[in-house]
TIZADO-614843 format. One record per residue (C-alpha): residue in one letter; x, y, z. Coordinates in Angstrom, 2 decimals. Example, Ala and Ser with C-alpha at 12.3 -4.5 7.8 and 13.67 -1.06 7.14 Angstrom:
% TIZADO-614843
+------+---------+---------+---------+
| type |       X |       Y |       Z |
+------+---------+---------+---------+
|    A |   12.30 |   -4.50 |    7.80 |
|    S |   13.67 |   -1.06 |    7.14 |
+------+---------+---------+---------+
//
This chain:
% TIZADO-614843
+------+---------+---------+---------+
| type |       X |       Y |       Z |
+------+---------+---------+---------+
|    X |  -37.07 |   39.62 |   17.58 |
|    X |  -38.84 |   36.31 |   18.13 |
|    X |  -37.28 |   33.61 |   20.01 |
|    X |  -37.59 |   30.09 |   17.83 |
|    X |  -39.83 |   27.44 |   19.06 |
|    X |  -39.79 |   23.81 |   18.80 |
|    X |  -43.14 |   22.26 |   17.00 |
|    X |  -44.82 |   20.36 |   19.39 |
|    X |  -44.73 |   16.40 |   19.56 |
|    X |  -47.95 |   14.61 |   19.02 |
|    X |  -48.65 |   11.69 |   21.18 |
|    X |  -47.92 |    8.57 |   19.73 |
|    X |  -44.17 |   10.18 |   17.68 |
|    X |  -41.43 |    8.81 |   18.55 |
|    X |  -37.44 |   10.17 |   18.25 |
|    X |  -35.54 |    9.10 |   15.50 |
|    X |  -33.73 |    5.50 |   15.91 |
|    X |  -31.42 |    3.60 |   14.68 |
|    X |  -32.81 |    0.41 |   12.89 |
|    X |  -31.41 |   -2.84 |   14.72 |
|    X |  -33.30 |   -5.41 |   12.78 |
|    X |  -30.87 |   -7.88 |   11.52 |
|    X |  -31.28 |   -6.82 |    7.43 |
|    X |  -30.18 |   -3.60 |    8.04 |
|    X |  -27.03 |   -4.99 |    9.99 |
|    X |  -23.63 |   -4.72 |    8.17 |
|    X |  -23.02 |   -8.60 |    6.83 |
|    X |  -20.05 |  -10.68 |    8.47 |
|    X |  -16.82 |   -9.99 |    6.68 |
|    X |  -16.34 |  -12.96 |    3.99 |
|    X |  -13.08 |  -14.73 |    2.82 |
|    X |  -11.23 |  -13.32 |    0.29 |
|    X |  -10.83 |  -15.82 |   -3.04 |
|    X |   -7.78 |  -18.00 |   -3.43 |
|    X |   -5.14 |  -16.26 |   -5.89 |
|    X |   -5.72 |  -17.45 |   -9.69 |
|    X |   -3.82 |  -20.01 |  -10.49 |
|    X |   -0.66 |  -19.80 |  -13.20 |
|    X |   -1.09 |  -20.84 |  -17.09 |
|    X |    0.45 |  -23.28 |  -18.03 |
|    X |    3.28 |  -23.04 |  -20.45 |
|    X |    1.66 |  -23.64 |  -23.86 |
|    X |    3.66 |  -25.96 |  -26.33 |
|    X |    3.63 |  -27.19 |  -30.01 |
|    X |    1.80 |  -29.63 |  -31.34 |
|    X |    2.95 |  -33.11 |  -29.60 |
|    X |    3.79 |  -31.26 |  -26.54 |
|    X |    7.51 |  -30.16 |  -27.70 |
|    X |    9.00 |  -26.84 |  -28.08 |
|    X |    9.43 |  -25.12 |  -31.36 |
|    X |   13.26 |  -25.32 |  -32.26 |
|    X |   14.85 |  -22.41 |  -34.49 |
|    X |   14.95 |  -23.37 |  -38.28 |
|    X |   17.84 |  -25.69 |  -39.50 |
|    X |   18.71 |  -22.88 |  -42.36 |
|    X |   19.05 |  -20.46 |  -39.71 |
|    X |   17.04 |  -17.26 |  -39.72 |
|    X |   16.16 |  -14.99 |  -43.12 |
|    X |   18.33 |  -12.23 |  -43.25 |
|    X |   18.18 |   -9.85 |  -45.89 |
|    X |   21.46 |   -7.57 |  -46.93 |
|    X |   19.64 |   -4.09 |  -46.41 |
|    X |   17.39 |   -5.63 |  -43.14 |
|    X |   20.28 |   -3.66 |  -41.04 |
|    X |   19.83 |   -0.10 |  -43.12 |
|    X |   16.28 |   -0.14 |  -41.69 |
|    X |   16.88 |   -0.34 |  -37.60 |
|    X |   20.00 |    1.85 |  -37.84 |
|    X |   20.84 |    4.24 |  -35.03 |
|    X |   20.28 |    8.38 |  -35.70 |
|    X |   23.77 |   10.02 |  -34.78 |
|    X |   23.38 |   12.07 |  -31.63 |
+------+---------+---------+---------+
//
């Protein structure tokens, strides 16, 4: 059985480094952004709320038959 051997090193080859040049540095940690800011609340025309109709709301007679419960 033969016994491994290293490969010789040439003159001039150098070991394996670790870059240190300042691109290959890891960049300063940065600020995060502020927060977004809220929407404002968006109103009507002439910058009032829409009121509920005078009449009051459409309601038909058989509106109820469709939304009914199922018995359990």
């Amino acid at each position: 059985m033969e016994a491994f051997q290293m490969p010789e090193v040439e003159e001039g080859e150098e070991d394996c480094r670790t870059p240190k040049s300042s691109e290959f540095r890891i960049p300063a940690v940065q600020p995060c952004p502020p927060p977004p800011k809220k929407k404002r609340e968006q109103h009507i025309a002439g910058g009032k709320k829409q009121e509920p109709p005078k009449n009051g709301y459409f309601h038909h007679p058989n509106i109820d038959a469709l939304f009914r419960l199922k018995p359990r």
